[in-house]
C-alpha positions as CSV (number, residue, x, y, z in Angstrom):
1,X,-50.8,273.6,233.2
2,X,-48.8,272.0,236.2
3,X,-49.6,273.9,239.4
4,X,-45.8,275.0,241.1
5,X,-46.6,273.9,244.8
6,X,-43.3,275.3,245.8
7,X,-44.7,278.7,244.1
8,X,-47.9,278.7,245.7
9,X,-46.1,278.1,249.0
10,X,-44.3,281.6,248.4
11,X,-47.1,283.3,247.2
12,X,-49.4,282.8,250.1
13,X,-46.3,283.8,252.4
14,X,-46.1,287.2,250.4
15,X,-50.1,287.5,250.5
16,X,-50.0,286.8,254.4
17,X,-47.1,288.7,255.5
18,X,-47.5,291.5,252.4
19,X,-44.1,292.0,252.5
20,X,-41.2,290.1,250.6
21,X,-38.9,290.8,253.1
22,X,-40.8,289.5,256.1
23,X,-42.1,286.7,253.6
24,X,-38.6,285.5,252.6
25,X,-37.1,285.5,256.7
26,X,-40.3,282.9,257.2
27,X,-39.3,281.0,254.0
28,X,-35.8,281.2,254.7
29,X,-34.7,282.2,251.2
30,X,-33.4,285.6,250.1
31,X,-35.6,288.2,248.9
32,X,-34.5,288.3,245.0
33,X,-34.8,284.6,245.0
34,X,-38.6,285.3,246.0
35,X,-39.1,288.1,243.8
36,X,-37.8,285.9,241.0
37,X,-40.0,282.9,241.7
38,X,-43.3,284.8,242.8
39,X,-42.4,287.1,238.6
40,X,-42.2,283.5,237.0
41,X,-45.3,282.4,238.8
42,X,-47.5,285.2,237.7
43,X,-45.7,284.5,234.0
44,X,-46.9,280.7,234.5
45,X,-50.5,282.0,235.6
46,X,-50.3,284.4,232.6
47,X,-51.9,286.8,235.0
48,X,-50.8,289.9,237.8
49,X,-51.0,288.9,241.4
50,X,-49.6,291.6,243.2
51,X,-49.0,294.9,243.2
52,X,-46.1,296.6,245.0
53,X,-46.4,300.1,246.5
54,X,-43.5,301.8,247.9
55,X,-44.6,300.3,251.6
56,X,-46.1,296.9,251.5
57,X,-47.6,294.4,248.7
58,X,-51.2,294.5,247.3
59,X,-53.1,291.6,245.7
60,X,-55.0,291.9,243.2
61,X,-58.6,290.7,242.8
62,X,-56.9,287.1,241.0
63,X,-54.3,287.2,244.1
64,X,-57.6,287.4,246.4
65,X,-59.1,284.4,244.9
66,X,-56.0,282.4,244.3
67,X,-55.1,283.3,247.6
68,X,-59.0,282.3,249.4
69,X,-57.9,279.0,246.6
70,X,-54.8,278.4,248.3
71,X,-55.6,277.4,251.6
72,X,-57.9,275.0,250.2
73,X,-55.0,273.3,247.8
74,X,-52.1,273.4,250.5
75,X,-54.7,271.8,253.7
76,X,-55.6,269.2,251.0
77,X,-52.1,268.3,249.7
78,X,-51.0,268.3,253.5
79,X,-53.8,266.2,253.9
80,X,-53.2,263.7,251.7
81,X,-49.7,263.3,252.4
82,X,-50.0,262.6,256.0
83,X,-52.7,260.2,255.2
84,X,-50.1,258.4,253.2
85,X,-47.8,258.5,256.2
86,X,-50.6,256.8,258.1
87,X,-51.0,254.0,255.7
88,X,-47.3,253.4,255.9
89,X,-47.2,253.4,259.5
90,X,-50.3,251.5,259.9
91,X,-51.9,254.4,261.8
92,X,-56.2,255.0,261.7
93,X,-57.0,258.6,262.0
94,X,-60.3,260.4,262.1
95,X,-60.8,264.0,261.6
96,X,-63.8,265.4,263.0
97,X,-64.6,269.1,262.3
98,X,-66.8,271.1,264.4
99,X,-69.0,274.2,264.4
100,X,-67.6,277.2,266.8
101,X,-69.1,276.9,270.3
102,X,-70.5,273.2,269.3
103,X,-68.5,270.6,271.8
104,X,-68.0,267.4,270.2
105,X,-65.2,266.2,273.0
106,X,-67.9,263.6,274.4
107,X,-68.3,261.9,271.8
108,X,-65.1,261.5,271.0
109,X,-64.3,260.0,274.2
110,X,-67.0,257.9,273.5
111,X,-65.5,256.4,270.4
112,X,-62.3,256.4,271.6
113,X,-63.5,254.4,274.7
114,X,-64.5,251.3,271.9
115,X,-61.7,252.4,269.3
116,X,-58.5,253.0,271.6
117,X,-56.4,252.8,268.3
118,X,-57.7,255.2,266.4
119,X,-56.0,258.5,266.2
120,X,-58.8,261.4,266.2
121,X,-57.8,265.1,264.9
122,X,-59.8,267.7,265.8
123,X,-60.6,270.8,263.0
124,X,-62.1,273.9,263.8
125,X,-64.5,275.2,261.4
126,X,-65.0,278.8,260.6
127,X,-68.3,279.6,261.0
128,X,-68.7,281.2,257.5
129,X,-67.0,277.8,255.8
130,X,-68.6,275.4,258.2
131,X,-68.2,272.9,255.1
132,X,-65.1,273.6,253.9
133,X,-63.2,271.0,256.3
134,X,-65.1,268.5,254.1
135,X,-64.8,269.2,251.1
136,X,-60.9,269.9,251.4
137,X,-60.3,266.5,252.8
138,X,-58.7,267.9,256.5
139,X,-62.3,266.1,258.2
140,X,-64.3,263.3,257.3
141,X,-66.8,263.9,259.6
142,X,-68.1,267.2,260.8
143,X,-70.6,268.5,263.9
144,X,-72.5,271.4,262.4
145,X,-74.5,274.4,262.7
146,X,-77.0,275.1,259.8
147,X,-76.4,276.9,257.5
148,X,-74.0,276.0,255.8
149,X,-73.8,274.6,252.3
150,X,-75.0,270.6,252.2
151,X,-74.7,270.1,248.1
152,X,-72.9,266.6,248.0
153,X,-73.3,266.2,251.5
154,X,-75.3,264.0,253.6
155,X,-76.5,265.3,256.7
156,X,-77.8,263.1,260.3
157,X,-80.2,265.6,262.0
158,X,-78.5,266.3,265.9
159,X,-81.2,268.9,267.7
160,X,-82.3,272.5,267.6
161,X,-80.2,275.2,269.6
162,X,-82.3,278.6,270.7
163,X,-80.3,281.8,269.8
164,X,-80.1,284.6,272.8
165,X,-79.8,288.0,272.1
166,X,-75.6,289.6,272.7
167,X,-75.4,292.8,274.0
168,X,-73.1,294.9,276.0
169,X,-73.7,294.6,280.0
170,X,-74.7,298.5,280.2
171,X,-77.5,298.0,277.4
172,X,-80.9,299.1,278.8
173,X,-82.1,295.7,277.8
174,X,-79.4,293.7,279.3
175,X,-81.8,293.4,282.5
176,X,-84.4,291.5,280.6
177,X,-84.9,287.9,281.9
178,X,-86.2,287.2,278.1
179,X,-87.0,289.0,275.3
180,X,-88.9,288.8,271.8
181,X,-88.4,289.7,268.4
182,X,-90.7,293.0,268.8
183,X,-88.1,293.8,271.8
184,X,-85.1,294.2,268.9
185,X,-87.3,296.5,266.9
186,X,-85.1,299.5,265.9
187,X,-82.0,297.8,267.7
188,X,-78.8,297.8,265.5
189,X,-78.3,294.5,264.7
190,X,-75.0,293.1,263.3
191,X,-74.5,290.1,261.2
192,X,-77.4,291.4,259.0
193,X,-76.6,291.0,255.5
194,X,-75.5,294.5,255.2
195,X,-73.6,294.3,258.7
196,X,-71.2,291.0,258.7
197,X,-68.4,290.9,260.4
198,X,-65.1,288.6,259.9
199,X,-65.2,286.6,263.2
200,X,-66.1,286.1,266.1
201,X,-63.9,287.5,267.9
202,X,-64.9,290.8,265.3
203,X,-68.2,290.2,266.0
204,X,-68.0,290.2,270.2
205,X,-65.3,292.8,270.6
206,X,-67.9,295.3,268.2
207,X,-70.5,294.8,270.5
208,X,-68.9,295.3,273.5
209,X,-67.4,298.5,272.2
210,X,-70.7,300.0,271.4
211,X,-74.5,299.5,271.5
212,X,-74.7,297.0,269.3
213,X,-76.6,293.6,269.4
214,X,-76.2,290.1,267.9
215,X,-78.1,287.2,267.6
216,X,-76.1,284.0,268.0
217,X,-76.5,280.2,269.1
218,X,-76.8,279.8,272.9
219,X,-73.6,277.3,272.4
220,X,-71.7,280.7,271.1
221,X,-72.2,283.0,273.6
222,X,-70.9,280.3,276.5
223,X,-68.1,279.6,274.7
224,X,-67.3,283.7,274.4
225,X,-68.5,284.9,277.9
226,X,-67.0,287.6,279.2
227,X,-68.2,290.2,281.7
228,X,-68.5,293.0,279.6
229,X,-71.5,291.0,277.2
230,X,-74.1,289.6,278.5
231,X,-76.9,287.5,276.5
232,X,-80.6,287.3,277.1
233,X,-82.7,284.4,275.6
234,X,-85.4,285.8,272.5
235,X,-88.5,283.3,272.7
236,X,-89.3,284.0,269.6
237,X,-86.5,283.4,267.5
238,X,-86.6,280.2,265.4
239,X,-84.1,277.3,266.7
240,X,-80.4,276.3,265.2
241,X,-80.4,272.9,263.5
242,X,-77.5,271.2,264.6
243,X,-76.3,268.2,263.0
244,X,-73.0,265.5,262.0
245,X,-72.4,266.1,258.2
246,X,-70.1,264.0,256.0
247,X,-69.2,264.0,252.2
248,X,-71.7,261.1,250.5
249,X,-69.6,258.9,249.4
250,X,-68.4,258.5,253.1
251,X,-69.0,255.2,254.3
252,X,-65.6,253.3,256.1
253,X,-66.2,251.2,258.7
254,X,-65.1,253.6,261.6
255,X,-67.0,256.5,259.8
256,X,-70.0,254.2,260.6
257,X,-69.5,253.2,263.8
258,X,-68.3,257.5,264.9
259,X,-71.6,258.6,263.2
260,X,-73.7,255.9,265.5
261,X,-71.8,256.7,268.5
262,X,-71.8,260.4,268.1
263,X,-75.7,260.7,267.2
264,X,-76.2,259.1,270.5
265,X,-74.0,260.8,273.3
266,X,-74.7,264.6,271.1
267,X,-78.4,263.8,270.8
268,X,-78.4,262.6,275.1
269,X,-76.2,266.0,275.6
């Protein structure tokens, strides 16, 4: 079957807002007109994506997934026609992703100092789809944190980052200068596999609410300092591999020349 773009579109506004009202104000489009399209998209699918209640929309476990499927389609079609656009207009872009807390703004000033005409975008990665960027097409080039899934990918080896122990300010360990693994022993650790959190943000607001503790990359807890955290160094825990990824086939010219310039200013930082 042909995959309705225009349907998709809708659905995803319905999934986000979880609301066909609210949904069809952002679409601009009256609310039996959505009903009507999001009905004949299930019928096309041949399978239930949503479940009203009397207050707000549910999916269901194939709206989940079409939904997790959807951003991937819509960055890539947007992708593709804006690289189109380029062509026309005779424009060269790069797209660099990058790791949260990882800067990569050096290097790109130090590309753009010997390629003044190229157009760089720059795509934050979520830290549980570090690869996703890639493999959607919105990056060609990535700055990375391991791990991350590197099937397909090839992968040019940037340093090792220490992770420091995140805590909240009033933690009786807070004072520490340094700490070691035997230090965290019966300490409630999130971001276990039984303990994840969503985001970041998830992750730092959690722990400054409570007792809690996280281990994160050095680079993270700069980028998220606040008063209320602080984060001690654990000189036992083993090192962050950070590194520039792209998808193997990836070999243009200014590809090339970005992945030899940024090896050398990220491996000098």
């Amino acid at each position: 079957m042909d995959l309705d773009l225009r349907k998709l579109r809708y659905f995803v506004a319905v999934a986000e807002h979880r609301n066909f009202g609210r949904a069809a104000q952002a679409l601009y489009i009256t609310q039996p007109v959505l009903s009507r399209q999001i009905k004949a998209f299930e019928q096309e699918l041949q399978c239930t994506l949503l479940v009203r209640t009397t207050r707000s929309v549910e999916l269901t476990a194939a709206g989940e997934r079409l939904h997790e499927e959807a951003r991937t389609i819509l960055a890539a079609v947007s992708t593709a026609v804006r690289r189109v656009h380029d062509v026309e207009r005779g424009v060269q872009r790069l797209a660099v992703a990058f790791s949260p807390g990882l800067r990569v703004s050096e290097a790109v000033r130090a590309f753009t100092s010997r390629h003044p005409d190229v157009e760089i975008d720059l795509v934050p990665a979520l830290w549980w789809e570090q690869d996703a960027p890639l493999r959607d097409g919105r990056a060609q080039v990535g700055y990375l944190r391991r791990p991350f899934d590197d099937s397909g990918l090839r992968t040019l080896p940037i340093g090792r980052e220490p992770r420091v122990a995140c805590m909240p300010a009033a933690h009786p360990l807070a004072g520490r200068d340094e700490l070691t693994s035997a230090d965290l022993d019966g300490e409630r650790i999130i971001d276990t596999p039984v303990r994840r959190t969503a985001s970041l943000e998830e992750k730092f607001e959690r722990i400054a609410a409570g007792s809690d503790i996280a281990l994160v990359p050095l680079s993270v807890a700069r980028s998220y300092s606040r008063p209320d955290l602080v984060h001690v160094p654990v000189t036992d825990a083993p090192g962050i591999e950070t590194c520039l990824a792209v998808l193997g086939g990836g070999r243009e010219r200014l590809l090339r020349d970005f992945l030899a310039v940024a090896a050398s200013t990220l491996r000098d930082a």
